[in-house]
C-alpha positions as CSV (number, residue, x, y, z in Angstrom):
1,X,-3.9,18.2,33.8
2,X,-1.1,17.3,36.4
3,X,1.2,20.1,37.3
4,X,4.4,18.0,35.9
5,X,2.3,16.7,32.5
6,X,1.4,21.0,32.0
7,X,5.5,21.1,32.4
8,X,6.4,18.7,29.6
9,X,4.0,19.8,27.8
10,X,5.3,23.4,27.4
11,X,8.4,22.2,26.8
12,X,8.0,20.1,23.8
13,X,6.2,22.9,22.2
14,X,9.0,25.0,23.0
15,X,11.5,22.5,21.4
16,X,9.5,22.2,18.4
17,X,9.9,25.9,18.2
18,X,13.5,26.0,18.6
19,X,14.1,23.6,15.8
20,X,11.8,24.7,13.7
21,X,13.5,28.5,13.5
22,X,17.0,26.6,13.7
23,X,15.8,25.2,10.2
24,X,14.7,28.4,8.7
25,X,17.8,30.1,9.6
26,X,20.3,30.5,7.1
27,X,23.3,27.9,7.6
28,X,26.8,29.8,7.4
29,X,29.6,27.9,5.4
30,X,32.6,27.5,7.3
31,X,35.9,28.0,5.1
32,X,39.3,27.5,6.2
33,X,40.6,29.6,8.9
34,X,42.5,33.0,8.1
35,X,46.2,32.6,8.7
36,X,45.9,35.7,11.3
37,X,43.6,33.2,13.2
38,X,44.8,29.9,11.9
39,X,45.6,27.1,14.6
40,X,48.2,25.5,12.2
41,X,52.0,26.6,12.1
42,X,52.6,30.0,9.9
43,X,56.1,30.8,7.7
44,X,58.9,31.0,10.2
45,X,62.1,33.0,10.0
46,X,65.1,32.4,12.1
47,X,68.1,34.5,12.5
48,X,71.4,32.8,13.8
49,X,74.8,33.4,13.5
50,X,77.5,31.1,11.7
51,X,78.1,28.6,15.2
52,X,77.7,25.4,16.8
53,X,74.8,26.6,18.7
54,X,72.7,26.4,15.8
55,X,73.1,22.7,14.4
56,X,70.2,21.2,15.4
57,X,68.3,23.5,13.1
58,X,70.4,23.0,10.1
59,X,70.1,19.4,10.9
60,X,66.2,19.5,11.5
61,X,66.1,21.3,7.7
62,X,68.3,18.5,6.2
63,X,66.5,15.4,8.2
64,X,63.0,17.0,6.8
65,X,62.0,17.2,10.6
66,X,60.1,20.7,10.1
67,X,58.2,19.6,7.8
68,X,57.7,16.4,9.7
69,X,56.6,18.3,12.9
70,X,53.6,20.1,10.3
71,X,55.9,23.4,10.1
72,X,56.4,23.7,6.3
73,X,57.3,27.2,5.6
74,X,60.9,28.0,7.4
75,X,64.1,29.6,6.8
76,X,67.1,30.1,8.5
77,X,69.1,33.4,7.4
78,X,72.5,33.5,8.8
79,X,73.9,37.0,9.8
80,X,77.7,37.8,10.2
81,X,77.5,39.8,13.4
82,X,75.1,39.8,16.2
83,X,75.0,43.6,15.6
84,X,73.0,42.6,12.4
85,X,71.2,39.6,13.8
86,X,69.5,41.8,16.5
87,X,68.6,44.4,14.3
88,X,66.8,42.3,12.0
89,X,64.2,40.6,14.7
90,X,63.9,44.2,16.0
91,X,62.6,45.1,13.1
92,X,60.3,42.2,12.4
93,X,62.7,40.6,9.4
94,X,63.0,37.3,11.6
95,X,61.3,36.0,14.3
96,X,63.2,33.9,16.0
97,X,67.1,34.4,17.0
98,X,69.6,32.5,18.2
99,X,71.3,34.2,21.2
100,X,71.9,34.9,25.0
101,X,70.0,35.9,28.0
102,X,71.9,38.9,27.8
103,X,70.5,40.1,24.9
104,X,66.9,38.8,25.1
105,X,66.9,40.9,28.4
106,X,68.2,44.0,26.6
107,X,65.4,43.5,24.0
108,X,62.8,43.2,26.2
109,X,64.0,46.3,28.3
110,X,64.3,48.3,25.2
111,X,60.3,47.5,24.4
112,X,60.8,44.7,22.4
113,X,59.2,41.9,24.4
114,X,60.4,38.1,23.9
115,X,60.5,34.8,24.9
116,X,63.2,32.5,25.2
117,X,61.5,29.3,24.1
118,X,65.0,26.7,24.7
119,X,67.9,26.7,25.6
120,X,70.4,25.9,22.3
121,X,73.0,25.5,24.0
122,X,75.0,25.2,28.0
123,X,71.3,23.6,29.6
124,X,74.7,21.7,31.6
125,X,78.4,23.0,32.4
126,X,79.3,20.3,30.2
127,X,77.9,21.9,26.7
128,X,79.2,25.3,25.2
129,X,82.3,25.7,26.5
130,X,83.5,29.2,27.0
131,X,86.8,30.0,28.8
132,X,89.6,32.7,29.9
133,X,92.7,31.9,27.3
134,X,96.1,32.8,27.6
135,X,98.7,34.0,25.4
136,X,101.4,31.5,24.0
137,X,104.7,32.3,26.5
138,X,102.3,34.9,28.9
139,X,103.6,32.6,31.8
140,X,100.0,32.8,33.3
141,X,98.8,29.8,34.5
142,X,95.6,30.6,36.7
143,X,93.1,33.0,36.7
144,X,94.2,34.1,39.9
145,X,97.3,35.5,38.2
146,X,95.0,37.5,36.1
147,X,94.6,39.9,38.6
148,X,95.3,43.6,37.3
149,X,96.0,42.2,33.8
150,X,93.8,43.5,30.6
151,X,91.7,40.6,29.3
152,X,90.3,40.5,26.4
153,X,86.2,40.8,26.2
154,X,83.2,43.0,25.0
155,X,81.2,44.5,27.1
156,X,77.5,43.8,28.1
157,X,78.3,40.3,26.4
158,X,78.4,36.6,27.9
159,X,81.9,36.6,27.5
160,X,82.4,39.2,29.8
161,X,79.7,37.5,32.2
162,X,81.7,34.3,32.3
163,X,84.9,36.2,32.9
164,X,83.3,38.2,35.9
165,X,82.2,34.8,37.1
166,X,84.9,33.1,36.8
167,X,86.9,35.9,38.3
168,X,84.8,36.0,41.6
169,X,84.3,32.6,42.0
170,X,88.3,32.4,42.1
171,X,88.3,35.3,44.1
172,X,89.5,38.1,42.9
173,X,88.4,41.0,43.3
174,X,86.3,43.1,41.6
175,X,88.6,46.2,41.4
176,X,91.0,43.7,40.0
177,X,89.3,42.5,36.8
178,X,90.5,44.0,34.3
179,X,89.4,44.7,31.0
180,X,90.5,45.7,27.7
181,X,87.7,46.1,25.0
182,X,87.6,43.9,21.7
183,X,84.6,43.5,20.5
184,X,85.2,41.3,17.2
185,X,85.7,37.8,18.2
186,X,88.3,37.0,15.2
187,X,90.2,40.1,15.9
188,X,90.3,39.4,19.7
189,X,91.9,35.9,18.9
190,X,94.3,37.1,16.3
191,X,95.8,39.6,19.3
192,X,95.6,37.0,22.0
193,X,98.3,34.6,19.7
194,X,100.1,37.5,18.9
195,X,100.7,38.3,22.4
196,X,99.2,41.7,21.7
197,X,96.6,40.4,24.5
198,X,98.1,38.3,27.5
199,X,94.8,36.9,27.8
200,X,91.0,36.8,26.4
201,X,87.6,35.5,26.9
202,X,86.5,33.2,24.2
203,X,83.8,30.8,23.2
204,X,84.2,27.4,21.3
205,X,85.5,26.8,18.5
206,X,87.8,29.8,19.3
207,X,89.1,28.2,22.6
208,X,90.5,24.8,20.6
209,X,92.0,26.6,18.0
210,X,93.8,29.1,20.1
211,X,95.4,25.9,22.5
212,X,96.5,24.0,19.0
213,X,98.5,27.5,17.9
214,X,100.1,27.5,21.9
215,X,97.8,29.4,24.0
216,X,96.6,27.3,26.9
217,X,93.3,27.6,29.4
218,X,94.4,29.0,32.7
219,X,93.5,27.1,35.7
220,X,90.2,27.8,37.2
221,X,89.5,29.6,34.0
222,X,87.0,26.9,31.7
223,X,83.1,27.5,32.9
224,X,82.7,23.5,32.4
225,X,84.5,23.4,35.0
226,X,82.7,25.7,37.5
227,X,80.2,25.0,40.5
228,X,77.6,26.1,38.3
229,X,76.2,26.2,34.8
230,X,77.4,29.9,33.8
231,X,76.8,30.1,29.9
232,X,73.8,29.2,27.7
233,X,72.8,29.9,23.9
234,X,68.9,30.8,23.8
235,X,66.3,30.4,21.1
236,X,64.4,33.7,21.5
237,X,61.1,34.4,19.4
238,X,58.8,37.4,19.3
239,X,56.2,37.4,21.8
240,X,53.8,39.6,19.1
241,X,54.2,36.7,16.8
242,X,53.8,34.1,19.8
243,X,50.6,35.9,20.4
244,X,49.1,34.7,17.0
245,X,47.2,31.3,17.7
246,X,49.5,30.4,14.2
247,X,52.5,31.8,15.8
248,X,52.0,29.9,18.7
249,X,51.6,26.6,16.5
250,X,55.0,27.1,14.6
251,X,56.7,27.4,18.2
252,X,55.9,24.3,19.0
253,X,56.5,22.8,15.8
254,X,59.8,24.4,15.7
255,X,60.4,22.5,19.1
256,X,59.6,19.4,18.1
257,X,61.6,19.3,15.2
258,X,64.8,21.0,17.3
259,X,64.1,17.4,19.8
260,X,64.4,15.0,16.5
261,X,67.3,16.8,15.1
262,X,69.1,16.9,18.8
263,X,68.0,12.8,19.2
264,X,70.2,12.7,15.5
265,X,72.7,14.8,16.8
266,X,73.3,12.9,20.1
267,X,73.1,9.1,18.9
268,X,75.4,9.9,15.5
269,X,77.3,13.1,16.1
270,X,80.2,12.4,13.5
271,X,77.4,12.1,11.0
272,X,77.1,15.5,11.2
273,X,81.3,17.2,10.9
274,X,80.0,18.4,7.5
275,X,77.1,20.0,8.2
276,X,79.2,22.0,11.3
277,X,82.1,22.7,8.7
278,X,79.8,24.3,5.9
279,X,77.4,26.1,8.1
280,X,79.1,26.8,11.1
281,X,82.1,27.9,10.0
282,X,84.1,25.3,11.8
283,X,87.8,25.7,10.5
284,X,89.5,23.0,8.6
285,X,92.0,22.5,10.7
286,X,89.2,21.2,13.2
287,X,87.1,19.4,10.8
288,X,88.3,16.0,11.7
289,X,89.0,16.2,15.3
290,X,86.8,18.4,17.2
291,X,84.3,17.0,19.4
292,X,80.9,17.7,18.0
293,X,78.9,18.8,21.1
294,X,75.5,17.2,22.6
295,X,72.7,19.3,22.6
296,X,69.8,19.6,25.2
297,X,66.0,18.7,24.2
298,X,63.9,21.4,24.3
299,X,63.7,23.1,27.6
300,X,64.2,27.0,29.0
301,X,66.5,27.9,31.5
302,X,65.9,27.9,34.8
303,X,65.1,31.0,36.2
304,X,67.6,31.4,38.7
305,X,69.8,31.2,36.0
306,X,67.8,34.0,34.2
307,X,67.7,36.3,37.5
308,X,71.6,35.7,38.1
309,X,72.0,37.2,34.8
310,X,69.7,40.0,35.3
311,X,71.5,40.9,38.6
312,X,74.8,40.7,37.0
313,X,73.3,43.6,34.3
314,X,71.3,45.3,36.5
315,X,74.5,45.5,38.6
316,X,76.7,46.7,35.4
317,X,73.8,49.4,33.9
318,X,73.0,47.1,31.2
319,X,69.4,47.6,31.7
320,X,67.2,50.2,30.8
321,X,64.1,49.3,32.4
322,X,63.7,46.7,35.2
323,X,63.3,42.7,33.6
324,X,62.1,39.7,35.6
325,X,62.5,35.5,34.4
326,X,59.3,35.6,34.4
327,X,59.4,38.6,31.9
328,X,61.2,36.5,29.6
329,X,60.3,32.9,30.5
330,X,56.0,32.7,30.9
331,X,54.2,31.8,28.2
């Protein structure tokens, strides 16, 4: 027999032999996967606060678009402070949040580790307007008059970033900013038209109100108008539930169903005035005028964005341990 016949030879008897012990082994059922190890989207909780930010979720809940996008157990719990908000994804009640860079930073540093999946809101100076306000009758007109005046903000917050922004980028100097601490965003406003504060950085809806009561923007003083995009909402979600192939399912789920409520939003925004009103506690004196905001499609922020945050905290002692974008941003 030929050197190559001896070859085949063997190795049909050897195939024989592996088939023949395949079929007396005992064939294991597979059942459905565990939800610990499951490849399909697992419940969902999302904490956000009572704003703008957050429409496209309540829109993707009344369209049916989680559901649509395969992600059929999710709730969105709205909390009346950040304080709360924070405190519940700390300790596992949500896991998701609506917020800022500011804050996922801080939760990462403190051993909580996150990642900001989108931005919500700001992914352009055009969205999520936040701006430095001044009192009815202060006679300040610019920011640049703001120099050695108390202005209302909270420290360690995005308002305070935009201000310090928009402060140096006018340029005044940094021993000029000055501060006076408020950190409740309702009583902040209520002392700004009062003329208890000459002046006060506020986010939208709080900046329309306070010019229909008398209080106007100061020049130089509205981030839509800087050189750069200053202010974005973020979409945060644990990285331990991320790190569950079930978790990581429901993220992108979750994002696909954020894009069809944000097409809805964009192409029919007055459809949605009631849905603002009722869940985002848009007042009724703004109900039928306010301009109902675009929203981005899914997408993080850049990271210089990210790192010119984390310098600004780093450079303030708002961090505890050292954070980088990609910290907050890699998947």
């Amino acid at each position: 027999m030929s050197r190559g016949s001896s070859i085949r030879s063997t190795l049909a008897v050897a195939l024989v032999l592996a088939l023949s012990l395949a079929g007396c082994s005992p064939v294991e059922e597979t059942g459905p996967e565990t939800e610990a190890g499951s490849s399909e989207p697992v419940a969902l909780v999302i904490g956000t606060l009572a704003t703008q930010d957050a429409l496209p979720l309540w829109v993707a809940e009344e369209r049916g678009h989680f559901e649509g996008a395969g992600l059929t157990d999710v709730e969105i719990v709205t909390f009346q402070s950040a304080q709360e908000c924070q405190a519940a994804f700390t300790a596992g009640s949500v896991d998701a949040l609506m917020t800022d860079i500011i804050v996922a930073a801080k939760l990462h540093a403190s051993g909580t580790p996150v990642l900001i999946s989108t931005v919500m809101l700001g992914a352009d100076t055009a969205e999520g307007r936040f701006a430095v306000v001044a009192a009815p009758g202060s006679g300040i007109t610019t920011i640049e008059d703001l120099a050695g005046v108390p202005v209302g903000t909270a420290a360690g917050t995005i308002t305070e970033y935009v201000l310090d922004k928009l402060m140096a980028e006018a340029g005044v100097a940094a021993g000029d900013v000055v501060k006076e601490e408020v950190p409740k965003m309702p009583v902040r406003f209520q002392l700004l038209l009062s003329g208890q504060l000459k002046a006060a950085s506020l986010p939208e809806p709080f900046v329309t109100l306070a010019e229909l009561q008398g209080a106007t923007i100061v020049g130089g003083g509205d981030d839509t108008g800087a050189p750069e995009n200053i202010s974005q909402s973020v979409l945060v979600i644990s990285r331990e539930y991320t790190s569950d192939p079930g978790g990581a399912a429901s993220l992108e789920a979750l994002l696909a169903a954020w894009d069809l409520a944000v097409d809805d939003l964009n192409s029919t925004p007055d459809d949605f005035r009631s849905t603002l009103v009722s869940k985002a506690g848009l007042p009724e004196e703004l109900a039928d005028t306010y301009q109902v905001s675009s929203y981005p499609k899914a997408q993080p922020p850049a990271p210089e964005q990210v790192q010119a945050v984390l310098d600004w905290m780093a450079g303030r002692g708002y961090l505890t341990a050292e954070v980088t974008p990609a910290d907050l941003l890699d998947r």
